[in-house]
N, C-alpha and C positions, 0 to 999 in steps of 0.2 A: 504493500500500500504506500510505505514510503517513498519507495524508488519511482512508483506512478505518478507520484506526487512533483516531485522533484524535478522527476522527466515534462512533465506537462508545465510547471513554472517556467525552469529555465528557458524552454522552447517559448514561451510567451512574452518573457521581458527582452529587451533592449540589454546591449553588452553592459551597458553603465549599471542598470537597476539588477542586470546578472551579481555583479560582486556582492551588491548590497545585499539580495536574498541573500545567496551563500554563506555569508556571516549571518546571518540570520536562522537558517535554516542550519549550520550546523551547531550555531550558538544552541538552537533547541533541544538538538540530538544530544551535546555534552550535557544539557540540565536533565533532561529526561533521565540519561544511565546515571548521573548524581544522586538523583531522588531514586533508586530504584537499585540498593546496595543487595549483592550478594548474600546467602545463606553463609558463606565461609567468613566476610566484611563485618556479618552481624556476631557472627561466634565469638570473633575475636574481638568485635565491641562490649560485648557481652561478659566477657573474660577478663578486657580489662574496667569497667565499671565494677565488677566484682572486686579487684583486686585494692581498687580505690575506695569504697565501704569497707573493707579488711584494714585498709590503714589506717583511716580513718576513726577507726575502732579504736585501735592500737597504738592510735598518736593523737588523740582530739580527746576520747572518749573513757580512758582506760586510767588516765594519769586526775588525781587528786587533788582536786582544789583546794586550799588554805580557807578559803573564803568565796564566798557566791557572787560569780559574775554574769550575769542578767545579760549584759551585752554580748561578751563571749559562746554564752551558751545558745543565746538564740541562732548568733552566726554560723558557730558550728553545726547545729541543728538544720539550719538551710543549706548549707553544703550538701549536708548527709540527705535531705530532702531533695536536694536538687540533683545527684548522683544515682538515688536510687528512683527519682521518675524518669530518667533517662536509662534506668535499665529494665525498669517497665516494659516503657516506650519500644526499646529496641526487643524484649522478649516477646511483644504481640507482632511485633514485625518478623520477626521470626517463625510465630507461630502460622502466619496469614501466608509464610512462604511456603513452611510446611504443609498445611491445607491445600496450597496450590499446589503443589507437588504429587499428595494424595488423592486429590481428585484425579490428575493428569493419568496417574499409573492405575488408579481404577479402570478409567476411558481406554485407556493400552489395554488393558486386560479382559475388558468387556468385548473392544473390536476384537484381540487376537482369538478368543475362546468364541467366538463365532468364526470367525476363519478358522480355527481347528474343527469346530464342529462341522461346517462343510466340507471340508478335508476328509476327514473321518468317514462322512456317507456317501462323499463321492468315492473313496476307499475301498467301503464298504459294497457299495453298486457295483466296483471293479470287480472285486474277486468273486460278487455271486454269480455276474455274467462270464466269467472265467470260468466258473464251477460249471457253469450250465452246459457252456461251449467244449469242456469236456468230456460232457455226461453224453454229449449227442456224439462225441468224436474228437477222435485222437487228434495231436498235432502233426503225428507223424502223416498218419490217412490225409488230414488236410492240405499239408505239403503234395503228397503222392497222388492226392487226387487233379493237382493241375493239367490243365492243357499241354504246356508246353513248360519248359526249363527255363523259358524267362520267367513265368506264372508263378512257376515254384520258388523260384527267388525272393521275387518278391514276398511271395507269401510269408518267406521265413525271417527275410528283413522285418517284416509285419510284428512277426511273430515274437523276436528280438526287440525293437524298439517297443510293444507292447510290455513286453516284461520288464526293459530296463524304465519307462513309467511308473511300473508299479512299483518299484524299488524306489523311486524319485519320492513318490508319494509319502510311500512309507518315514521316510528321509525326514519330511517336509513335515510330518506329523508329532518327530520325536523332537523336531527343531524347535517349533510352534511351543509345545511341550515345557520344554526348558526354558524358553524367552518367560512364558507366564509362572513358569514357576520360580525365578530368578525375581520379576518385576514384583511377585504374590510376598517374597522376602522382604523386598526392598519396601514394600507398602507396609508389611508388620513392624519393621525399624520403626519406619516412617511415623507412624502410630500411638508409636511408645515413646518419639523422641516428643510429640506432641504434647503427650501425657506430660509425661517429665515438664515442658517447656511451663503449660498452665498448672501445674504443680506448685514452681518456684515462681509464676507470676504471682498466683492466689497467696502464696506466703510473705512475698514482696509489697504488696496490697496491704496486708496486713499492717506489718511493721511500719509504713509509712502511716499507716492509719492513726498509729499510736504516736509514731513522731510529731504528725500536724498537731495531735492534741495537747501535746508538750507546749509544743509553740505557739498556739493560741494563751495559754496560760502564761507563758514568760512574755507574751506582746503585750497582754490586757495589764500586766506589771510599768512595762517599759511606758506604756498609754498614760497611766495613772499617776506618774514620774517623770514625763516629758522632758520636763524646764531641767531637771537634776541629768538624765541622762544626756543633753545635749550640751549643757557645760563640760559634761567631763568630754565628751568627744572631743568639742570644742579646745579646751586644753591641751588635749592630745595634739592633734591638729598644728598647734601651737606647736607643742617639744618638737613634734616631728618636721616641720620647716622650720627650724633653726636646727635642727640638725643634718638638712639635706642642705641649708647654707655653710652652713662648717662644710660638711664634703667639698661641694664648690669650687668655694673660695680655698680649699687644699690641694685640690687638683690644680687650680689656676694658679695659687703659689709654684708649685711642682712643676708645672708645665714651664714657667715665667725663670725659676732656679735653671731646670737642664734646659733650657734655649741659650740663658746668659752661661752657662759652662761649653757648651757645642758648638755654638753659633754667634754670629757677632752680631745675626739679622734679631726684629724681634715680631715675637707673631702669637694671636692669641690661641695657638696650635701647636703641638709639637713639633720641632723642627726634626727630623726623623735623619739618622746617621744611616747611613747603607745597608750596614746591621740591623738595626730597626726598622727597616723600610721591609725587609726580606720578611722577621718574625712579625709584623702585622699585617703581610701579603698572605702568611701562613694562617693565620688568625683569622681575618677576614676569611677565606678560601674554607673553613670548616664549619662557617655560617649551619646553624642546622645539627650539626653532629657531635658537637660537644659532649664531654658526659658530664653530668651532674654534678655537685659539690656536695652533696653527701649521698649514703649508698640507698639507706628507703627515706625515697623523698613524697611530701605531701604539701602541693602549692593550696595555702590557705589564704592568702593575698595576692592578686596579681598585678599587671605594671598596668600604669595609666591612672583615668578620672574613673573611681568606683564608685557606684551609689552606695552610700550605706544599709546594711542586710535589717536594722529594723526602726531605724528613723530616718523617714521620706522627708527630700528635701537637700538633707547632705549628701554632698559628696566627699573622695576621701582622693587625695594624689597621692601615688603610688610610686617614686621613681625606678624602684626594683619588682623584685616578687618575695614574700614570703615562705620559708617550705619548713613545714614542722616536720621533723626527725625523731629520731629513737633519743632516750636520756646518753649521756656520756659519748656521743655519736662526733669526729670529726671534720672540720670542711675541708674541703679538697681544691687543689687549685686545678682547675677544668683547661688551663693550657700552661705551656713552658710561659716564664717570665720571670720578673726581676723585682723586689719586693719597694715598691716606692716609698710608699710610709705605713707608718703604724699608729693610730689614733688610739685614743685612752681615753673614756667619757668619767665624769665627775662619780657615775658609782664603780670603777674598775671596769666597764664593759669595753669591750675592744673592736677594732675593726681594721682588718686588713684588708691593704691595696697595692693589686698586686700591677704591674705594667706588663702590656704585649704590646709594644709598638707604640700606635698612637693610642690605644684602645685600654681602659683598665676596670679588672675585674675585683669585687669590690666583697669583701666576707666581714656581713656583722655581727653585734651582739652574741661576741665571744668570749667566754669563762676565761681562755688563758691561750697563750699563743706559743706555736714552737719552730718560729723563724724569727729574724731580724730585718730592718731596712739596710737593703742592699744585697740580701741573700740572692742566689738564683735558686728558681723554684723548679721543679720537671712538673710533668703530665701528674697530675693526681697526688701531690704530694700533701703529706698535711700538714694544714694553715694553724689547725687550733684546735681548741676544743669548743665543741657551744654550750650557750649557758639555760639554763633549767630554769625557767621564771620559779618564782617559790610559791607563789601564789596562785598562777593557774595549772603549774604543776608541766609546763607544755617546753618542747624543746624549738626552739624556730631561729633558723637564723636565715637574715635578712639577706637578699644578696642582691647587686645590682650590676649592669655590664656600662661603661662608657666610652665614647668614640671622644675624644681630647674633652671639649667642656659640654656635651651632650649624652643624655641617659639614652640606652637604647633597649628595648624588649627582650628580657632573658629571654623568655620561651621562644624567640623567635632564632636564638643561639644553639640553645640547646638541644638536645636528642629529647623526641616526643616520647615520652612513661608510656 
């Protein structure tokens, strides 16, 4: 239908309005298979949304508050809300594939077991008139009864390609056979894997059921305490750009320090030495592939403008991402480089900054650290230890990535979890 489609446009437009369909018309065909993922695409979404409520568990939900935090709890509760209606979502997509599939090998099976069944009695009708053709006379008589020595030839080609039919048939019956009895398997999987699917949907249902009810009760708290909950954001908000102006203005020290030691030019950019020009061509170039700064990672903040998860209205800037970790877990420096500075905030919290070129990668709110400025660092080495808030009991350190005096998208660096 498509191809009829496409045949009959481009024959109709003008070369000019030709390009424009064509972007057009394959612009559609890439949305269509977009909307329209794989059983194998959903498995593996399926696999990893699970594994995301597993850690979630294990690093949000398992660690011991000091003290009750209404804001915390809600947001981790939406997370967990939001992760597991997306594996809902993808468990009836799954299920609606599967459906489609069993219907499909039904239909196979209904046509072939009528094609077998006429097999069978066309089969059947063969060997009774064989039998009969017998009973009145031999094959041999039939042969000998010809006319002449062509007649008889023939007749026994007859008689030959007759037989080698019936052996065809036979063939074709035990073929038939096996096709339904292989598709009659594949529909009983099929079946069960259904089961299984609306199983773990119905218990997925559930648990969310209980989640929302949580969080209607910590919202109707946060409702009833508005003016109190949005000061302390508000504060926060506060600590948190004056601390993303400290980074800054350390970076643009830094940059400003090794231009005047390298260069005699000045620029609000790195002036990059040969060497540097090479490890941030490397840097750049693994866009994408990085590996993570710690080993089980849980992004619970991400980069940019975020709405706040249960007072509408704010928003929250985010230069980095946050990724909550295991307790006593260390960061990892995610490429080769060279340890530009080490920051130390007024309660001992630390942050390392690390340089690749022009580009520097940035590990916060750390317990303790086991490099210096000016170490070199390799792939993976450790930065530090992170630090354990005492109070929500959670491990997170903050990371961010930047190109000279601009923040840029971790997740858009790193290897996708």
């Amino acid at each position: 239908m498509l191809a009829t489609l496409f045949s009959y446009f481009t024959n109709s437009f003008s070369s000019k309005k030709k390009s424009t369909f064509l972007v057009i018309f394959f612009g559609c065909l890439f949305t269509l298979s977009a909307q329209n993922p794989t059983q194998k695409s959903l498995e593996a979404k399926r696999a990893r949304l699970q594994l995301e409520i597993k850690k979630m568990n294990s690093l949000l939900f398992e660690s011991k508050a000091e003290e009750k935090n209404i804001l915390n709890e809600i947001a981790d509760l939406n997370r967990k809300i939001a992760v597991r209606s997306q594996l809902i979502r993808t468990i009836n997509q799954e299920a609606r594939i599967l459906n489609t599939k069993i219907n499909q090998n039904q239909n196979k099976i209904n046509a072939l077991e009528k094609e077998l069944q006429l097999l069978k009695d066309d089969y059947a009708d063969m060997i009774y008139k064989s039998y009969k053709s017998k009973s009145m006379q031999s094959r041999l008589l039939f042969i000998l009864s010809a006319e002449n020595f062509h007649q008889a030839y023939k007749r026994f080609q007859y008689m030959t390609q007759y037989t080698e039919f019936r052996k065809q048939q036979g063939e074709e019956i035990a073929i038939q056979t096996e096709k339904i009895k292989v598709l009659t398997n594949d529909l009983k999987i099929q079946k069960i894997e259904k089961q299984n699917l609306l199983a773990e949907q119905k218990e997925e249902q559930a648990k969310i059921e209980v989640e929302k009810r949580e969080q209607e009760v910590l919202a109707k708290e946060v409702t009833a305490e508005k003016k109190k909950y949005t000061a302390q954001i508000r504060k926060k908000q506060d600590e948190e750009r004056k601390i993303d102006k400290q980074i800054e203005r350390l970076i643009r020290d830094a940059i400003a320090a090794a231009n005047k030691k390298n260069s005699s030019k000045t620029s609000a950019n790195f002036i990059l030495t040969p060497e540097a020009k090479l490890l941030a061509s490397k840097f750049a170039n693994n866009k994408g592939k990085l590996p993570w700064p710690v080993t089980n990672a849980l992004v619970v903040r991400k980069y940019g403008k975020i709405p706040h998860a249960s007072l509408p209205g704010i928003t929250i800037q985010s230069n980095g991402i946050h990724i909550a970790t295991n307790k006593k877990a260390t960061a990892k420096a995610i490429f080769e480089g060279t340890v530009l500075a080490i920051q130390v905030s007024s309660n001992g919290i630390k942050t390392v900054y690390v340089q690749h070129g022009n580009y520097i990668s940035l590990y916060s709110n750390l317990e303790n650290v086991s490099v210096q400025k000016g170490d070199k660092v390799i792939l993976q080495q450790s930065i530090g230890e992170i630090h354990t808030d005492k109070v929500t009991g959670k491990t997170i350190l903050k990371f961010q990535i930047w190109k000279d005096t601009k923040t840029e998208n971790p997740s858009y660096w790193l290897l996708r979890l």
